[in-house]
Every structure is written in C-alpha cells, then in structure tokens.
N, C-alpha and C positions, 0 to 999 in steps of 0.2 A: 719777150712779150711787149716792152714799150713799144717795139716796133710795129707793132699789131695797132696798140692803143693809136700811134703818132697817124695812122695810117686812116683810121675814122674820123680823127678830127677833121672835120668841113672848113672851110676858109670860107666867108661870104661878104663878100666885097662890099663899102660902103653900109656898113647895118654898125651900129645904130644912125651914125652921121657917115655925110662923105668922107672917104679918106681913111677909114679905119677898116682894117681887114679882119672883125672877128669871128675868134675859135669855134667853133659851133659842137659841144661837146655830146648832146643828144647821140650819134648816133652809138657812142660807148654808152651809152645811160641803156638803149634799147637792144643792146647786146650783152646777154646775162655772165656770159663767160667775159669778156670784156668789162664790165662791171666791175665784176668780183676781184677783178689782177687787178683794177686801180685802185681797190680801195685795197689789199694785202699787200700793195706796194705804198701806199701809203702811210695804212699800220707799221709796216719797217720802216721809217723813216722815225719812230720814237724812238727806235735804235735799242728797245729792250728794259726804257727805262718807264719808272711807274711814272702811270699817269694818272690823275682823280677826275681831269674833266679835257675835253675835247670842245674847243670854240669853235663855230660856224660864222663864216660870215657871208650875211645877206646877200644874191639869194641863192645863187648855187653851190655857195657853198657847204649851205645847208644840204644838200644831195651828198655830199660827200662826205663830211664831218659827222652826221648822222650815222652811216652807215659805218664810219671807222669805230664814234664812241660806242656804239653795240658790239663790231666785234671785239675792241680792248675790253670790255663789260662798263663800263664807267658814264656820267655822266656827260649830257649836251647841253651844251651854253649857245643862244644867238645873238651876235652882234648884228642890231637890224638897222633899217636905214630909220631916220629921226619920224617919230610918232607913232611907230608900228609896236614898240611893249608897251604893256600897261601898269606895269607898276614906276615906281623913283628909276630913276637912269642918270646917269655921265654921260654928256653929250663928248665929242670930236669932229669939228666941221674940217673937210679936206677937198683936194683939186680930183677931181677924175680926168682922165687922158679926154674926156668931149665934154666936161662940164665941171658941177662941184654938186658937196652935198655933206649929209652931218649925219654920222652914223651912233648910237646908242646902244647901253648894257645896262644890264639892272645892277642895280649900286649893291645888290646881295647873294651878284652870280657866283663870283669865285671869292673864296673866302682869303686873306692872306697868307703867302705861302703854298698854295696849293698846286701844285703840278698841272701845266697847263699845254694840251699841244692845240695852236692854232691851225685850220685848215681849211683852206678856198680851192675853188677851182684854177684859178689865174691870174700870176702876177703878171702887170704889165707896170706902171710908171710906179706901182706900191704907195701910192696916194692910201687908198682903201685899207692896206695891212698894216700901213702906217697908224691909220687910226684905231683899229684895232690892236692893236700892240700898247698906245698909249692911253687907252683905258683900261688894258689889263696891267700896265704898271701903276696906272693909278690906284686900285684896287687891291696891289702887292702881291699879283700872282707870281709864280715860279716857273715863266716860259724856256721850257723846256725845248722847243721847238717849231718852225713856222710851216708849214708841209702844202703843197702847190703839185696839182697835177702838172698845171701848163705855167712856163716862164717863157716871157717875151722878153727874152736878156737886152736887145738892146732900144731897149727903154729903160732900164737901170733903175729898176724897180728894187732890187735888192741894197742898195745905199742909203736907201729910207727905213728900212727896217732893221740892219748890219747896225752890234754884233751879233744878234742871235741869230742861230742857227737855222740856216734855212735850207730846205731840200726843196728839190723841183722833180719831178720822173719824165717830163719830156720837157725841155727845152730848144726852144728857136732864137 
C-alpha cells in the first residue's frame, strides 16, 4: 500500500517559492481508503508502545496526528506557528527550506515524563521537527518517537532531530 499512497502524492513545481518541488498530499486526504492506511501505518510506527499524547505540528500536520491520537484513544497536542495559541507558550525560532519562523506549545501540553509520539506530514531539512522536539524536551516529555508520512532524505532532515527515533512511510 505505500506504494498506492507514493503514487497520489502530486509534485507541484515551484509552490510555495521557485525551486521547491512540493508534496502535495491532498489527494490521499480525498481518498478515504488511502487515508485510512496512512494513518494505521503511521499508528505502527509507535511500534506497540503506550502512548499518552500525540503532538501535531502546524498545519498538516494536524490532519494526521489528529486522526492517529483518535485511533491510539489518547490525547492531541499542537505545536503551532508563533501567535496562534492562546494561553503561556515556549517559543522555538528555526530556518524553513524557503524562509524562517518560530513555532509555540503551551508550557502545560505535555506534562513530564509523558509518552509522546510526534507526527507531521513531511520531513525535508527538519528545521520545523527540530523545533518541535526542542520544546518537548524542554517540557521533559518521553519522545517516544518522530513519525513522517513523507521524507525528503536528501535534505537531511533526520540529523537535526537523531537520536530519536524516527520513522518515514514513504521516502524520496
């Protein structure tokens, strides 16, 4: 079935800036059966172990992480980009592959110690996971694991976030 999923993902040349080819994950979002295998290949990617909360990060990755923390039963945390929660936050300013930006958590999402699997759409240079990752150590989570439908391996996005454990289900 990745190969089903690899197969909708769109390429659309130059979006958001010149020069960047990106993933365009919609049309698995608008295919119910394709949906549903990325998020239960996803869910295996916590590999069986308990989880208490599932982190999204901002914004599709909230489509995913959503739909994982429902089917594990457990709760959703977002890590958003700077100004969008309203209560106390940890900021993380970081480079994006066409720009920069500073992403936020509420300083009372994950408690210490609490079982945490992170989950986005797409790694590409791990700017973004990067930052997520280093406000849930700030916070004294127990990441568990970082889970990515799409890696764009060579941009080396996993050495910004290594050692933890990071799964991809389709990588380029």
């Amino acid at each position: 079935m990745p190969d089903s999923l690899r197969a909708a993902i769109r390429d659309v040349v130059d979006f958001p800036t010149p020069g960047i080819v990106f993933k365009d994950i919609t049309p698995i979002l608008a295919d119910g059966k394709l949906f549903s295998k990325s998020i239960s290949l996803l869910c295996e990617t916590a590999g069986g172990a308990r989880i208490d909360k599932v982190v999204g990060i901002d914004a599709r990755g909230f489509i995913f992480a959503s739909a994982v923390a429902d089917r594990l039963g457990v709760g959703l945390v977002p890590v958003r980009k700077k100004g969008k929660l309203p209560w106390k936050t940890r900021q993380c300013a970081y480079a994006l592959e066409y720009g920069e930006a500073i992403m936020e958590l509420h300083e009372d999402a994950v408690k210490p110690g609490e079982s945490i699997l992170l989950v986005d759409d797409l790694l590409a240079t791990g700017g973004t996971a990067a930052a997520a990752v280093k406000l849930l150590d700030e916070l004294g989570a127990n990441l568990i694991g970082i889970s990515f439908l799409i890696e764009l391996s060579i941009l080396g996005g996993r050495s910004k976030i290594a050692p933890h454990p990071i799964s991809s289900i389709i990588i380029y």
